[in-house]
Phi, psi and omega in degrees: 000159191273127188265159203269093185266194189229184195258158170278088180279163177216114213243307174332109180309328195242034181241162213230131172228136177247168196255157175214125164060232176237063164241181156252121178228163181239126201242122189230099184069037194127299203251107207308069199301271177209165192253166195213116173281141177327308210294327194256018148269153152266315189207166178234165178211122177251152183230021173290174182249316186282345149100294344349152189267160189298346182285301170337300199293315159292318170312297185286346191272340182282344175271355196071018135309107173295149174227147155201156189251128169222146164309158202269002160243021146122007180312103220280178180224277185194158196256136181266140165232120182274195173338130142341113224263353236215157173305151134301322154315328172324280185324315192292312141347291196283325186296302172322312194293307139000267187309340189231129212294311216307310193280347163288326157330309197284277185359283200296324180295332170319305203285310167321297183300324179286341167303296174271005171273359301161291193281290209285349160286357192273324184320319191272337156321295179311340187268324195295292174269024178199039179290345182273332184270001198222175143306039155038263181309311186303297164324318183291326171290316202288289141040286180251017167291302189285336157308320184274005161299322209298274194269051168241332154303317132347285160319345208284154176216000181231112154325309163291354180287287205343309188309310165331314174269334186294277167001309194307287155064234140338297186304286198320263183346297152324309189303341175234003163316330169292311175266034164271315177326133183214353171290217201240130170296136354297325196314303199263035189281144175276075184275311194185163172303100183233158206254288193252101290340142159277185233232307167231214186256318158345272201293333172320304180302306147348289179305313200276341181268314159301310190296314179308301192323306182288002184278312179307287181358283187298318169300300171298336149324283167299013166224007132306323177112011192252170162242125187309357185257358194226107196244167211263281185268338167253152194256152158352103164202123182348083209088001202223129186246070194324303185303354156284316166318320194281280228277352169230036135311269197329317188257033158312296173326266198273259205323295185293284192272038156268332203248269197294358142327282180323275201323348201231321164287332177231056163013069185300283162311152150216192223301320204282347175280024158195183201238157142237141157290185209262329182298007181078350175279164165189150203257199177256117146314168194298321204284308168312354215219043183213307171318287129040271207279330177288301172299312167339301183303328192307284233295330200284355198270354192274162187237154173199175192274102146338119163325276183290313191270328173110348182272187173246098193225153172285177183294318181307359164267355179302337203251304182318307163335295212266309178304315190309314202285296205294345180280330181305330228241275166351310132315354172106316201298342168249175155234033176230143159274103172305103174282165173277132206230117180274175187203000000 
């Protein structure tokens, strides 16, 4: 099993990272801010502008350290990848798999079903521990809209129906989304999803907790032996690591909105942790987005019981956990891609 070490943010806009020996050091003009031994990462993730040296930069890829570059509002750029970590045969299985809609199908519904099963249990925490504060009634329909999503999904044999439904979904789900919310209103009100730029302080949180999510994602993919870029429901695009995409639907629910819900419900944030631009969008501020990545760091270290295998591990391993199940299946050994069903 992958021990859960930890990742290296880099939140400074103007810091440069090098290799010195076997550290990491982080560099601001020049000068030496601080060093990191290699050894006690997993992943480095800059949110920098000046970037890194090729020396670094080889170290990590030759050690199975992810490296990934994002714009300082969370934006992905790009990822360092050493050799192809995973069997060829694995790949070629995925690859196979890919090309043929039945068996992308069978896949892509796992994730979908884990998706919306996924969604209407976060619904129903809220209705279980906060049933006297919310619209009840309204939830108990959204609710049960999304049980009866469950099995036509299942059931599905055509990718565009899925798509169709995951979209059904969705719509339910967002539509009530505002009333999970319980922190303090208006700042923190919900109308509808907006991406490229959000929109609000929501989404903002949002946008940045999907971008951490596909990084984990795409790495425990790639250190599963898989390729994160060639994907089952989202198809095949340049620069885009569909299959990362695939894989954290299903953990949207309880890792991301689940996560920035707690944060916003026990009124992590207020107004000045985050910025708006002249494009009308708006972000995280240095200082919120150092808030951020720290409880983020918190949550994965907390533990639960795994569904399907039945053990207690942290939440930062669910995604590793799950590309191995999905590489398992892919190989024959199960005859389900099992999704993850938070409980």
């Amino acid at each position: 099993m992958r021990h859960l070490l930890n990742t290296l943010f880099v939140t400074s806009e103007d810091i440069y990272l090098s290799l010195d020996g076997e550290n990491v050091v982080a560099n601001r003009e020049k000068e030496v801010i601080a060093r990191y031994p290699l050894h006690t990462l997993s992943g480095i993730l800059s949110f920098a502008y000046p970037g890194a040296s090729p020396a670094l930069m080889g170290a990590c890829a030759q050690r199975g350290i992810s490296m990934t570059f994002c714009t300082p509002r969370g934006r992905f750029l790009a990822r360092v990848c050493g050799e192809s970590s995973g069997n060829v045969l694995l790949r070629r299985a995925q690859y196979r798999a890919a090309d043929d809609p039945a068996q992308s199908c069978r896949i892509a519904r796992s994730m979908v079903f884990g998706k919306i099963y996924n969604a209407r249990w976060s619904i129903e925490r809220t209705r279980r521990d906060h049933g006297l504060r919310v619209d009840e009634e309204r939830l108990s329909i959204v609710s049960a809209q999304l049980k009866g999503l469950l099995p036509q999904v299942a059931a599905e044999t055509s990718l565009d129906s899925l798509r169709g439904l995951e979209g059904a979904g969705a719509t339910a789900y967002f539509g009530v989304f505002d009333q999970l919310i319980l922190g303090e209103k208006p700042l923190f009100s919900f109308q509808s999803r907006s991406r490229r730029p959000p929109l609000d302080p929501i989404n903002a949180l949002l946008s940045f907790a999907y971008s951490m999510l596909a990084h984990d994602c795409a790495s425990a993919l790639e250190s599963a032996g898989l390729d994160s870029y060639v994907g089952v429901l989202h198809r095949d695009r340049p620069g885009r690591s569909s299959l990362a995409l695939d894989l954290m639907e299903e953990l949207r629910p309880c890792l991301a909105d689940r996560f920035v819900l707690t944060l916003v419900n026990n009124r992590v944030f207020k107004e000045s942790d985050f910025s708006i631009r002249e494009s009308g969008g708006v972000f995280l501020s240095d200082e919120g987005r150092r808030t951020f990545l720290r409880r983020w760091q918190e949550r994965k270290r907390e533990t639960l019981t795994h569904p399907f295998l039945g053990e207690k591990i942290p939440w930062g391993l669910v995604c590793y956990l799950q590309s191995l199940l999905l590489a398992r299946y892919l190989r024959g050994d199960l005859d389900e891609y099992p999704p993850f069903l938070w409980k």
